[in-house]
N, C-alpha and C positions, 0 to 999 in steps of 0.2 A: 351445389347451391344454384348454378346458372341453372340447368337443366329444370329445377324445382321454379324459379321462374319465369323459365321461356312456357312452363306447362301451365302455372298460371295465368300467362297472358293468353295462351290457347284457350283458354277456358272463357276470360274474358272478353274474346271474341266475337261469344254467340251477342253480346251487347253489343248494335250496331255504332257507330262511333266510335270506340272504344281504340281501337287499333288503328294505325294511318292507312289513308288511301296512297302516300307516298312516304317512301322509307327516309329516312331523316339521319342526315349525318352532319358531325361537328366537321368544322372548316378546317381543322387542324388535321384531319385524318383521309381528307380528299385525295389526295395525291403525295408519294412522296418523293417526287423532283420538280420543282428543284427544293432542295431542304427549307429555305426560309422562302415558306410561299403563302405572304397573304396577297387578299386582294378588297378593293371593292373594285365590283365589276361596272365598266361604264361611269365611274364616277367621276369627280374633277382634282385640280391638284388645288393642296391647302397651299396657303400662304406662308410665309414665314410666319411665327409665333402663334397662328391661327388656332391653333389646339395644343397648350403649353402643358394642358394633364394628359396626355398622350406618352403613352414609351410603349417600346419595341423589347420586347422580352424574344431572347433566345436561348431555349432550356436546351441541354444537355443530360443523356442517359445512355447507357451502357447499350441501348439500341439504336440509338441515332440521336439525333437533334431534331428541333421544330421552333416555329418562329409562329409567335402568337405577340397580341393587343395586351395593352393593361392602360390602368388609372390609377395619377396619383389623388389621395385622399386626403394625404396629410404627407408630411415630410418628411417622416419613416416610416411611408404606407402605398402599396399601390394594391389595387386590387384589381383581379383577371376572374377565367372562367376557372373552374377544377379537374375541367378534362387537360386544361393544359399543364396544370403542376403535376398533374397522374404522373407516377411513371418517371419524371423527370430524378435529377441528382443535381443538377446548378442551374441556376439562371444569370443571363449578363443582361443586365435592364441597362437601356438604351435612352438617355432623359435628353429633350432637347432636342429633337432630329428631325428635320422638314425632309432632309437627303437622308434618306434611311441610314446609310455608311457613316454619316459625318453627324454623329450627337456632340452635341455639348459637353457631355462626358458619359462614363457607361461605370456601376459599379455590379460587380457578382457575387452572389450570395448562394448558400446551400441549401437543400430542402428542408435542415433545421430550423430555416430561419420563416418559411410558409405556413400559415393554417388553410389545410385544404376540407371544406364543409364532412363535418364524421357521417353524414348519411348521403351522401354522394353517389348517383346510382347511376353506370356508362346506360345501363343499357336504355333506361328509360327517359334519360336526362333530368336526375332531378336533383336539384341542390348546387347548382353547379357554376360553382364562386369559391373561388379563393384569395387569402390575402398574403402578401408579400412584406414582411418586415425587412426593411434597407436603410444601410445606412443614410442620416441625418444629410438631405439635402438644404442647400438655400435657396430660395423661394426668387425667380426673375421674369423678365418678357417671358422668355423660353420656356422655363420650366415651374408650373406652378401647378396648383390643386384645382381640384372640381368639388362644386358640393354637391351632397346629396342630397336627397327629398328629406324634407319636414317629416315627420311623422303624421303630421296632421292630413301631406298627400296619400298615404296608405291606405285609402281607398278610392284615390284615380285611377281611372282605365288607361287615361290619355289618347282614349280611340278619338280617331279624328286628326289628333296634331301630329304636326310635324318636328320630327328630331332628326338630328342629324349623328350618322357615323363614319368612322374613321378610319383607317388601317391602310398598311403599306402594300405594294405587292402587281399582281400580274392586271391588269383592264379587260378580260374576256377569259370564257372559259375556252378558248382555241391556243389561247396564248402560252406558252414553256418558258417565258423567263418572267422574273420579276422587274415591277417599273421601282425605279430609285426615289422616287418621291410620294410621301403619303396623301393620299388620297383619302377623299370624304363626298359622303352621298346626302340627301335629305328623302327622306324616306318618313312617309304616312303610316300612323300606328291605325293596325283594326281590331276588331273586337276578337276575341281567342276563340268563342262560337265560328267565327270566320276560318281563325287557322286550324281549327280541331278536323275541319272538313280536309284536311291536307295532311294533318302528321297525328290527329285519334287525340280523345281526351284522355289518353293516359300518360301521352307525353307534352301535351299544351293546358297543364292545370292553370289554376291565379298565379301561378310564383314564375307563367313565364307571360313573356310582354311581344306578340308579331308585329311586324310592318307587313303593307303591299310590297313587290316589285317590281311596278311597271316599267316596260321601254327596256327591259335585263338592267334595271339599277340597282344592286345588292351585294351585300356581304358575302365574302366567297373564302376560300381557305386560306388560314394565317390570320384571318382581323377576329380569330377566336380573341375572345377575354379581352378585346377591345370596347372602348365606350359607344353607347348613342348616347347621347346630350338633349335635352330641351331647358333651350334659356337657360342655358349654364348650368345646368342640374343634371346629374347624372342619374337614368332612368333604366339602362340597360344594360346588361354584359355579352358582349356577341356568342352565342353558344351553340344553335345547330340551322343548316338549311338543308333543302332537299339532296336528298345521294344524288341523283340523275342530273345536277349542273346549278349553275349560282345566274344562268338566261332565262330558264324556261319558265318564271312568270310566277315561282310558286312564294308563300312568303317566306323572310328570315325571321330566325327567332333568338330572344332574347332572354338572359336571367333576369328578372325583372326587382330591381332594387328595393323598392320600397318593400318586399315580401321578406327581407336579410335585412333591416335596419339595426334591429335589436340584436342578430347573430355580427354586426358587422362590430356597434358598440362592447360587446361583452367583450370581442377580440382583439378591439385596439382601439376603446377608447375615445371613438370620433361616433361623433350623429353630426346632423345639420345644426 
């Protein structure tokens, strides 16, 4: 089946755009040392309570571990990317934690307990969200919900403004360990005509949402499945930046919410 795809997209080719001018990988798959390695690169440290729908998801599989982003939605709901539930067999979500190590509590659950998108595709990035059913948390400073887009936003670009994202992890890509405290960047959305000239329109369709990142301020490996935000709305799911480094200027890209409204309600229930 890959093969039958990779030859499609050969074919697709001879359409200029089509394929990226730089090869595009999710942050979760950049490196694997140190195990729990997000980042945003160049960013600044949140505050205590400053982002309460924020958790630290660390999945576990019979090939290692990885440490990716999520949102909670509702209070037995977070949702993340779907390259990060791939593969996995538990997750220990992490509620409450400004200090990566020190959450307010942590509870873990099994892959029975995720819906990872049924048309989810590694190679192309498409579809790429999943949800997280956990047990019944109570709602404080620390730890509470994001909303999402109205449906009525479902045809925002949001090019132009500013959101802001989040994730725990390393400040450069020279850096080998991870920083204890999460981190958040504010990052300009641009139009996907923009990012298509960087990762090909067969991997930046409407269903994903880029920023710039100038001065190297961007999402880098581990803030996978992590939020951007505008004005408290949740518009993005962290899911692929360029192979070649989270500096060099190119944009991040994100699962873009508003295109999963209706697959988010069918699965649990929550809209705006």
């Amino acid at each position: 089946m890959k093969v039958f795809v990779v030859l499609l997209l050969a074919i697709a080719s001879a359409s200029a755009g089509l394929l990226p001018q730089v090869s595009h990988m999710h942050p979760r798959d950049r490196t694997a040392v140190p195990s729990i390695d997000g980042r945003i690169t160049n960013g600044h440290n949140a505050e205590v309570n400053q982002f309460p729908y924020q958790v630290g998801l660390s999945f576990t599989a019979t090939s290692g571990s990885w440490w990716c982003g999520g949102s909670i939605i509702g209070n037995t709901w977070v949702l993340t990317a779907a390259h990060c539930t791939s593969g996995a067999s538990y997750v220990t979500i992490y509620y409450g934690a400004t200090v990566r190590t020190s959450p307010q509590f942590t509870h873990t659950v099994s892959s029975s307990n995720w819906i990872q998108h049924a048309n989810y595709i590694s190679l192309t990035v498409r579809n790429d969200i999943s949800l997280i059913k956990t047990p019944a948390v109570t709602f404080s400073a620390s730890v509470n919900k994001i909303a999402l887009p109205a449906i009525a936003n479902s045809y925002s670009t949001y090019v132009g403004q500013t959101a802001v994202a989040s994730g725990w992890g390393m400040t450069a890509d020279t850096e080998t360990s991870v920083t204890k405290n999460l981190q958040f960047a504010d990052l300009t959305v641009i139009a996907n005509s923009v990012c298509q000239k960087t990762f090909g329109s067969l991997v930046v369709t409407s269903k994903v949402i880029c920023v710039a990142t100038p001065n190297s301020i961007s999402t880098c490996q581990g803030d996978s499945g992590g939020p951007l935000a505008l004005d408290g709305t949740l518009i993005g799911i962290t899911s692929f930046g360029a192979e070649d480094g989270c500096e060099i200027g190119a944009p991040a890209a994100f699962t873009r919410v508003t295109s999963y409204l209706d697959w988010i309600k069918t699965n649990s229930g929550i809209s705006a």
